[in-house]
C-alpha positions in Angstrom: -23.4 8.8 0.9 -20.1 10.9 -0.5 -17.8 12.7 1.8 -18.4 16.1 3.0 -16.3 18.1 4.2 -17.1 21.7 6.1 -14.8 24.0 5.1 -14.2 25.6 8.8 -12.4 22.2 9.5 -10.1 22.7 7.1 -6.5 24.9 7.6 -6.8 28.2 7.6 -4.6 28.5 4.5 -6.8 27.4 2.5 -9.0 30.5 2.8 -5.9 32.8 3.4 -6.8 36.0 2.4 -3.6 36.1 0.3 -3.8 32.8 -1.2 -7.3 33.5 -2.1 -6.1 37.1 -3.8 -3.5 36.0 -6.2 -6.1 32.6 -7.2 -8.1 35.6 -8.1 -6.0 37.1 -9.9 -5.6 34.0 -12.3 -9.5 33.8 -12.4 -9.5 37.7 -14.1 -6.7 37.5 -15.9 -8.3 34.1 -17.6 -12.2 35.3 -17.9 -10.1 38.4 -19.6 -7.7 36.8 -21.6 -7.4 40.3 -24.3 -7.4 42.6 -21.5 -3.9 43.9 -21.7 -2.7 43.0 -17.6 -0.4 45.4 -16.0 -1.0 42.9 -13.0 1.5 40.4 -14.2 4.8 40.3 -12.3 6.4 37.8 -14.4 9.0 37.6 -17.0 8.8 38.5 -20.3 8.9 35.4 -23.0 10.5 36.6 -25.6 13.4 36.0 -23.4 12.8 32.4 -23.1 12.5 29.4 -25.6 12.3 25.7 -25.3 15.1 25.5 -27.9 17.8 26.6 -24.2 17.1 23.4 -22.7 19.3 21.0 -24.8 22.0 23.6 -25.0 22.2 24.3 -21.1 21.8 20.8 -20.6 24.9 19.9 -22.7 26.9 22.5 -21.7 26.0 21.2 -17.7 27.1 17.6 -18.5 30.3 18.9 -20.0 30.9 21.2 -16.6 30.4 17.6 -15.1 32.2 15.7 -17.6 34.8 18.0 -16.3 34.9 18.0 -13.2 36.1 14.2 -14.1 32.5 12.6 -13.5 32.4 9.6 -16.0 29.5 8.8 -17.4 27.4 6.6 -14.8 28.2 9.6 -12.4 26.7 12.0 -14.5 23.6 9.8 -15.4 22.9 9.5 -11.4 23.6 13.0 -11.2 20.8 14.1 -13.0 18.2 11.0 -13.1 18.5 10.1 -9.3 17.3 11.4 -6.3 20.4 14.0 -5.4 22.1 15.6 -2.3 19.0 17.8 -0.4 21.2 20.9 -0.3 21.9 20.4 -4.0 25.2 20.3 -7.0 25.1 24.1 -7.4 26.7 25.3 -4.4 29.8 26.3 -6.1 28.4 27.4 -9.3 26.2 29.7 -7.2 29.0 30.7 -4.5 31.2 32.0 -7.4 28.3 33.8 -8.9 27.5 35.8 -5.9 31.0 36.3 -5.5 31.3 38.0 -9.4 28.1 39.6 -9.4 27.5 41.0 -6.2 30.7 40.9 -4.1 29.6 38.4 -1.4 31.9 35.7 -0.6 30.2 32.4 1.3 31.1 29.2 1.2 29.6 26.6 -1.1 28.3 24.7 1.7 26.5 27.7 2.8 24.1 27.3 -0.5 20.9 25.3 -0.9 19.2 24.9 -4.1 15.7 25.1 -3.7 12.3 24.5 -5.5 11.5 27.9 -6.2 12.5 31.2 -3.6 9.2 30.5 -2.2 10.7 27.0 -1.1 13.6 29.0 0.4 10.8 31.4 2.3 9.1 28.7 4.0 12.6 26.9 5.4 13.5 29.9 7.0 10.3 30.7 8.7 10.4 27.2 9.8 13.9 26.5 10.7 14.3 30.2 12.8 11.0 30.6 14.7 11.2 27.8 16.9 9.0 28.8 19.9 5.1 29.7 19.7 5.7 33.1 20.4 8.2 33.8 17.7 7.6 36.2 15.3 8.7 37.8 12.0 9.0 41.5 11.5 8.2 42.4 7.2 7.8 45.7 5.3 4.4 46.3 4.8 3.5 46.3 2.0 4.5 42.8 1.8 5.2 40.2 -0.9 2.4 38.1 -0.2 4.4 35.0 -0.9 6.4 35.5 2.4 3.0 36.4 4.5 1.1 33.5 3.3 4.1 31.3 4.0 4.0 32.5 7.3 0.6 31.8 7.7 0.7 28.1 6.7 3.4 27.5 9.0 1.6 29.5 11.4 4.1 32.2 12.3 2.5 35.8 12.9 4.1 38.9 10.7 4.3 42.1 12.1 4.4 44.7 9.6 7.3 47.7 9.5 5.9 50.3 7.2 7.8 51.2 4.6 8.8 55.0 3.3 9.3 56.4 -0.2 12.4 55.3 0.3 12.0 51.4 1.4 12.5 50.5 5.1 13.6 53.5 7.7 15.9 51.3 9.6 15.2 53.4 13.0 11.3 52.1 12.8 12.5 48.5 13.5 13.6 49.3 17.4 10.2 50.1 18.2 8.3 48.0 16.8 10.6 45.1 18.1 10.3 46.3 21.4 6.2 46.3 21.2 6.9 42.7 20.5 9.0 41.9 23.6 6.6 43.7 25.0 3.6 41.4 24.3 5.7 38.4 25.2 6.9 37.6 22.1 10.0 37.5 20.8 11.3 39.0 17.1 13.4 36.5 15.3 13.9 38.5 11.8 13.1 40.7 9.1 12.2 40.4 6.0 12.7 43.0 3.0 13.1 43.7 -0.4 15.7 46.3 -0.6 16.1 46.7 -4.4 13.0 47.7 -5.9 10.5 46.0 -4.0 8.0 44.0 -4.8 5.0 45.6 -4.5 6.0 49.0 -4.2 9.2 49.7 -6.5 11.1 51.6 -3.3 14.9 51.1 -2.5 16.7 51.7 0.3 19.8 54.3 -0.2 23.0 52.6 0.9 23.6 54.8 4.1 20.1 53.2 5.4 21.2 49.8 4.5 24.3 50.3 6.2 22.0 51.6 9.6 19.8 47.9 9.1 23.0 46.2 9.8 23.4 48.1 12.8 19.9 48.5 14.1 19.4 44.4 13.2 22.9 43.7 16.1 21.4 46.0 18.1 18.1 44.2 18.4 19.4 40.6 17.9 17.5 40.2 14.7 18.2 38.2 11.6 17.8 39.5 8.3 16.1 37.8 5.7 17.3 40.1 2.1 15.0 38.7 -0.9 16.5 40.0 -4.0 14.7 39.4 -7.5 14.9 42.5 -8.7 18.4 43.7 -8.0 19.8 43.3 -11.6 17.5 45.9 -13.0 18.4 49.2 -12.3 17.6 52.0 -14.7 21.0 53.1 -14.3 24.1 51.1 -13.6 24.9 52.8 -9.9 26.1 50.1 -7.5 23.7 49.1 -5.2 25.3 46.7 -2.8 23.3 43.6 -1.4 22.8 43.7 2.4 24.8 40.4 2.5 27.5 42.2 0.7 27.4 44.5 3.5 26.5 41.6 6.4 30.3 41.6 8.6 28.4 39.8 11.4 26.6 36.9 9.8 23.3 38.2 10.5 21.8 38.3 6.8 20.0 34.8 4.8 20.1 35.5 1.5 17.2 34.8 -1.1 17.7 34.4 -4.3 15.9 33.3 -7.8 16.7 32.2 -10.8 13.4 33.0 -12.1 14.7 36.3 -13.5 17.7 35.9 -14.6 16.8 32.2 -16.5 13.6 31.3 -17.0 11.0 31.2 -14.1 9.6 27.4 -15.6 12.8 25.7 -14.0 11.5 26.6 -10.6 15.0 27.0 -9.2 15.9 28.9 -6.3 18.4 29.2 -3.8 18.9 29.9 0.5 22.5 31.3 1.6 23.0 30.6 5.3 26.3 30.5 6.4 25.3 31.3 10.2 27.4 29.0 12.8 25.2 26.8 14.8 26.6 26.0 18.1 24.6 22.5 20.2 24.6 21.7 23.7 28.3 19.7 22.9 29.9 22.7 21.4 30.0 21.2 17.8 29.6 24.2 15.3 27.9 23.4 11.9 26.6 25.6 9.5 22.6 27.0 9.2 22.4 25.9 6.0 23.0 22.1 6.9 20.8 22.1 9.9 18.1 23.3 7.5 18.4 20.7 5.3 16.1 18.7 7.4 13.6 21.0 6.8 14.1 20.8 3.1 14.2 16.9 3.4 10.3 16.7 4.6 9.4 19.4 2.2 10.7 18.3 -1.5 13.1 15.9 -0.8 15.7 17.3 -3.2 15.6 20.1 -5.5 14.7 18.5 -9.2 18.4 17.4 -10.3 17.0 18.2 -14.0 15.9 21.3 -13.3 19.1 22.0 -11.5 21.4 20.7 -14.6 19.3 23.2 -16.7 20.5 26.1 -14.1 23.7 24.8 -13.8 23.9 25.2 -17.6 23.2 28.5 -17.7 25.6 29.5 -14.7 28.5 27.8 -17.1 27.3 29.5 -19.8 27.2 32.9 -18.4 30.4 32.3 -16.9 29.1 32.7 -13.5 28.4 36.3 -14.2 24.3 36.3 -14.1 24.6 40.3 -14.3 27.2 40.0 -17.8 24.7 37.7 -19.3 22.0 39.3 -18.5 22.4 43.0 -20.0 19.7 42.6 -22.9 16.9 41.9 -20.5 18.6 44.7 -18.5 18.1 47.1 -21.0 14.6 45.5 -22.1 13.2 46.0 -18.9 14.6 49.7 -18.4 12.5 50.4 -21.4 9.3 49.3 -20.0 9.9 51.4 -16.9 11.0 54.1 -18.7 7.9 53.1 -20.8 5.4 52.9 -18.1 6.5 56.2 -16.2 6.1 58.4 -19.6 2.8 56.4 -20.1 1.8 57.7 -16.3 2.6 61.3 -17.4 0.8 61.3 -20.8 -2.6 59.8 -19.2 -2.2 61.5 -15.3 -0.4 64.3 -15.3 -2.6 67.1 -15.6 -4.7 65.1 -12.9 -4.1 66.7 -9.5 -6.0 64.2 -7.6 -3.1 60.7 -9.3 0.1 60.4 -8.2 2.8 58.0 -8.3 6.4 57.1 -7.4 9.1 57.2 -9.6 10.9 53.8 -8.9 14.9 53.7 -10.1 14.3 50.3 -11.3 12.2 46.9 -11.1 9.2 45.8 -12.4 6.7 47.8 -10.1 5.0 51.3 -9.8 2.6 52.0 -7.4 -0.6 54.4 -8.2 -2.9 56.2 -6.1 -6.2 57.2 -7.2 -9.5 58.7 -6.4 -11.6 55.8 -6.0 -11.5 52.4 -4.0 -9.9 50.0 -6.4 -11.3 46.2 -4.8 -12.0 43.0 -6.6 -15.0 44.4 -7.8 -13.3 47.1 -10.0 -11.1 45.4 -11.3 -14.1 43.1 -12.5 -14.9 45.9 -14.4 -11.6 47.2 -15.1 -10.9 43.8 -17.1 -15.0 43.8 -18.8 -15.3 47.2 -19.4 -12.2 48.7 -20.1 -9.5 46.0 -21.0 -6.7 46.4 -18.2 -6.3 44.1 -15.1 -3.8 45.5 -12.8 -3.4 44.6 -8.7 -4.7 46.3 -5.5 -2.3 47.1 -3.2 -5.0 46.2 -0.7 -3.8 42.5 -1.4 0.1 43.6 0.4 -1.7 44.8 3.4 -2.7 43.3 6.5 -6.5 41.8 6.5 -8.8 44.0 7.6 -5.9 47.2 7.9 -7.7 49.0 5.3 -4.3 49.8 3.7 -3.7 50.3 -0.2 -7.2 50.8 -0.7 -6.9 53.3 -3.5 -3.6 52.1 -4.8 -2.9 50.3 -7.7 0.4 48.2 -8.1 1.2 48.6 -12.0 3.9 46.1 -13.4 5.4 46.5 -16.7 7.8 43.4 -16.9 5.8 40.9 -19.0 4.9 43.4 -22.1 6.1 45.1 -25.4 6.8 48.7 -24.5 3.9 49.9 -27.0 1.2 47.7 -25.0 2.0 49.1 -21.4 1.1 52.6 -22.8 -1.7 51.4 -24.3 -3.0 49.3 -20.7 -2.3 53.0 -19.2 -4.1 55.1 -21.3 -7.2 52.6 -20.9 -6.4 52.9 -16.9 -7.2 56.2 -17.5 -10.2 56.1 -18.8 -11.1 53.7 -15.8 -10.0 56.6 -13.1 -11.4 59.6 -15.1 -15.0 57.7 -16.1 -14.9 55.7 -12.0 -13.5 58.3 -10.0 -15.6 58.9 -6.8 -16.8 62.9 -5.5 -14.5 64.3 -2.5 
C-alpha cells in the first residue's frame, strides 16, 4: 500500500493562509490567461531580454580581469561554489553610496538568493528566544509574514496611515508586547511606496522612526524595492541614509532595477556583535551561518550577471535606470487618470493617490474575496488582488479593497483593465 500522508501532520506553512493566497493567484491568473491582470506586481518585459546576459557577463569578467584575476581565478569565480556572503560587496557598497547616500562597508553586504532570502535570515538570525517577536505595518507584504511563519516567529501588526507608518504608534504597541511577556526585536516597513498600499512616509516621520526605534530598543528592518520610482524626482532619503546609530538592516533587490529572473538580492548589516570574550564582528558575518544552511552561496552565475550590470551602470542603479523611471511614472499616472475616468462620479469608490510605485489601493462597495475575483477574471476580464490577503487571518481587514498594480502593462491596457473593473463594481456592487 502507497504512502499517505494527513495533511494536519504536515507544517503549518504549507497551508499558510498567505502562501495559499498568492498560489491562488497563479491559479486565476493561468485559468484567465486574456484577462488583462492589474494583480501582477512584477516588472515589465519589455525592459528585459535574453540578448543582456552575454553582454553583462563579459563586461563582469573584464571587472574581474581587472581587478588582476587571471584566468583560472575567474573560471572558479563563477563555476565554483563561492564565498556565502558573496563577490558583490563592493560593487554594491559603492552603489548605495552613489545612489542613495549610505556609506557601509563592503563586508557589511551579503548577496542573497532573492530579498526574500534576505527576509528569512533576518527573522532567523535576530529573534533568538521563543518569545521574540517582530512588529510590521499592516498591511503587510506577505512575503515577510509568511517567512515569519515558517520560521515560526509571530508578527504583530502596526497599522499604517495615509501616510505610511505614524512612528508614535510603535511605543504602544511595543509596550503591549512587553506586556504579554514577549519581547519586540524589530520592525519591518516599506517606507517608499509600499507594497501593498502605495503610502510613503514624509521625511520628518522617518526621522521620528529613528528616534522612537532607540527609544524602544528596536531594530529596523527598511525593505526598499520601490524607492527608484517616484513620480517626481524629490529626494526621499532611505532610513539607512538617515540610521546614525546602526539600528537599520537594509533590504534590497535587484529585481527592479535588472531583471527579476537572476534572483539576486542583497542584506546590509553592519551592526557590531560583541561575544562573551569581547571580540566585535560584524552582523552580517555572523549571519552568514544562517545563509550557509539555507543556499549555500548565492549562484556565482547569477551574481556575475548582477555584477555586470553594476559595472555597466557605473554603480549608479538610479542613472541607469531613468527609462524605466519614466516608464513606470506613465502607468501611474496612467492608472490614476483611468480611476477618475471610470470612479469619479461614484461617491461610494475612493482611492489614494500614491507619489510613486507600482501600487494603488481601491475601496469599493462590495466584498471583493476569492470568489469575485473568480468572476472578476470569467466574467469581466480583470484579475486584480484583495487587500484581505495583507491582513492578518481572520482580522477582517481589506475586505472591500482592492490592491491595483500597474507595473507589468502598456499604459493603454491598464485603462482598459480599469474601465472593465468598473463594470465589475457598478454591475456587483452590494445595497447599503
Amino acid at each position: 500500500m502507497t504512502v499517505q500522508l494527513r495533511r494536519d501532520d504536515l507544517h503549518a506553512s504549507v497551508s499558510d493562509p498567505e502562501s495559499a493566497s498568492m498560489n491562488f493567484l497563479n491559479e486565476v491568473a493561468a485559468r484567465f490567461p486574456d484577462a488583462i491582470s492589474l494583480a501582477a506586481g512584477r516588472p515589465y518585459d519589455g525592459f528585459h531580454s535574453t540578448d543582456d546576459l552575454e553582454r553583462y557577463l563579459r563586461g563582469y569578467l573584464a571587472h574581474l580581469e581587472a581587478l588582476g584575476l587571471d584566468d583560472e581565478q575567474r573560471q572558479r569565480r563563477l563555476l565554483q561554489y563561492g564565498r556565502t556572503n558573496g563577490y558583490l560587496g563592493a560593487l554594491i557598497a559603492r552603489m548605495l553610496l552613489v545612489d542613495e547616500g549610505i556609506e557601509v562597508p563592503e563586508q557589511a553586504v551579503m548577496v542573497t538568493s532573492g530579498c526574500q532570502e534576505a527576509m528569512v535570515i533576518a527573522l532567523r538570525g535576530l529573534c533568538a528566544r521563543p518569545g521574540d517577536v517582530v512588529l510590521a505595518v499592516e498591511p503587510c507584504y506577505v512575503g515577510l509574514t509568511g517567512a515569519a511563519r515558517l520560521l515560526g516567529v509571530e508578527v504583530v501588526p502596526v497599522p499604517e496611515s495615509a501616510d505610511g507608518l505614524d512612528p508614535d504608534t510603535v511605543p504602544a504597541v511595543a509596550a503591549a508586547v512587553r506586556a504579554s511577556g514577549r519581547r519586540p526585536r524589530a520592525l519591518y516597513l516599506v517606507p517608499n511606496f509600499a507594497n501593498p498600499s502605495g503610502a510613503s512616509m514624509p521625511v520628518a516621520a522617518r526621522r521620528r522612526l529613528l528616534d522612537v526605534a532607540a527609544e524602544q530598543d528596536l531594530l529596523i528592518l527598511e525593505d526598499d524595492p520601490y524607492g527608484l520610482f517616484g513620480l517626481g524626482d524629490e529626494p526621499r532619503p532611505t532610513l539607512k541614509a538617515l540610521d546614525t546609530g546602526q539600528r537599520v538592516l537594509y533590504l534590497g533587490s535587484f529585481a527592479k532595477s535588472c531583471f527579476p529572473g537572476a534572483r539576486v538580492g542583497f542584506l546590509v548589516a553592519d551592526q557590531t556583535v560583541v561575544d562573551a570574550a569581547g571580540r566585535r564582528t560584524l552582523l552580517a558575518d555572523e549571519l552568514s551561518a544562517v545563509k550557509s544552511l539555507l543556499t549555500v552561496n548565492t549562484s556565482p552565475v547569477a551574481q556575475a550577471v548582477v555584477g555586470g550590470f553594476l559595472v555597466e551602470a557605473g554603480c549608479s542603479v538610479r542613472a541607469a535606470g531613468k527609462a524605466k523611471t519614466a516608464f513606470y511614472r506613465g502607468n501611474l499616472r496612467a492608472l490614476l487618470a483611468a480611476l477618475e475616468t471610470s470612479f469619479g462620479d461614484d461617491a461610494r469608490v475612493r482611492w489614494n493617490t500614491p507619489a510613486g510605485g507600482f501600487f494603488a489601493v481601491l475601496d469599493v462597495p462590495l466584498t471583493v474575496d476569492e470568489a469575485m475575483l473568480e468572476t472578476s477574471g470569467r466574467e469581466y476580464g480583470v484579475l486584480w488582488t484583495p487587500m484581505s490577503f495583507f491582513y492578518a487571518p481572520g482580522s477582517g481587514g481589506g475586505r472591500r479593497s482592492i490592491r491595483l498594480s500597474c507595473s507589468a502593462l502598456p499604459p493603454e491596457r491598464v485603462g482598459e483593465g480599469v474601465r472593465r473593473l468598473a463594470e465589475l463594481v457598478r454591475d456587483r456592487a452590494e445595497p447599503r
